[in-house]
C-alpha positions as a printed Julia matrix, in Angstrom:
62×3 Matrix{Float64}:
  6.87  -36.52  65.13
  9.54  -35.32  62.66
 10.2   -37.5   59.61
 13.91  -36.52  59.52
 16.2   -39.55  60.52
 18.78  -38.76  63.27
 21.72  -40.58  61.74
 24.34  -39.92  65.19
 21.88  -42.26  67.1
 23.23  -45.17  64.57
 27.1   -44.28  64.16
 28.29  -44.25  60.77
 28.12  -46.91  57.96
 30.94  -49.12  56.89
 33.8   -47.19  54.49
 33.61  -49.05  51.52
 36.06  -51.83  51.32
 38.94  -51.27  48.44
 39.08  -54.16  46.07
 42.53  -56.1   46.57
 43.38  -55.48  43.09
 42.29  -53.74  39.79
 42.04  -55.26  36.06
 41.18  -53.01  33.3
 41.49  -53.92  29.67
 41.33  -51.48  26.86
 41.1   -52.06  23.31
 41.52  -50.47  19.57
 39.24  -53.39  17.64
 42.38  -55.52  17.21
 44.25  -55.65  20.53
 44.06  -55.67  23.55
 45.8   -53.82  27.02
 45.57  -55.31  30.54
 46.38  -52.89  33.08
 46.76  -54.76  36.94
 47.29  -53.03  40.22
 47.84  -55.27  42.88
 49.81  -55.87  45.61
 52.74  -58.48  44.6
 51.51  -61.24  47.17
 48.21  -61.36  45.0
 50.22  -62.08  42.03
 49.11  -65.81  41.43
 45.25  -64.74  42.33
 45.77  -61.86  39.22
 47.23  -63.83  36.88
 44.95  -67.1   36.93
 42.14  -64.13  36.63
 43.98  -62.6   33.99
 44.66  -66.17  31.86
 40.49  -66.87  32.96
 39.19  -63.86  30.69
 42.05  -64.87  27.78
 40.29  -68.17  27.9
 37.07  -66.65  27.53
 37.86  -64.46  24.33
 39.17  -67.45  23.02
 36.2   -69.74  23.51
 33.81  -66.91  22.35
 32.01  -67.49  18.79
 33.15  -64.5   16.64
C-alpha cells in the first residue's frame, strides 16, 4: 500500500475566492493613505468600512 495520495480520484480544490474589494492604509507617523479597489456598486459597503476604522483611530487611547 503506497502512502502517496492520488489527488485525480478527488478533482481539484476550490480557486480561492477574490475578496470584493481591497483597503490598504499606509502611513508616515502623522498621516494617513487609504487606497480602495472596488467595484463602484460596493461603494456604500467601502465607505461605511472605511468611516468604521476612522472611528476606531479616533476612539483609541493615544
Amino acid at each position: 500500500m503506497s502512502h502517496v495520495i492520488d489527488w485525480s480520484k478527488y478533482g481539484r480544490g476550490k480557486k480561492p475566492e477574490k475578496p470584493a474589494y481591497e483597503i490598504t492604509y499606509h502611513g508616515d507617523g502623522e498621516r494617513t493613505w487609504c487606497t480602495a479597489v472596488f467595484p463602484i456598486e460596493r461603494f456604500d459597503e467601502v465607505k461605511h468600512r472605511i468611516e468604521a476604522q476612522i472611528d476606531f483611530w479616533k476612539d483609541e487611547p493615544k
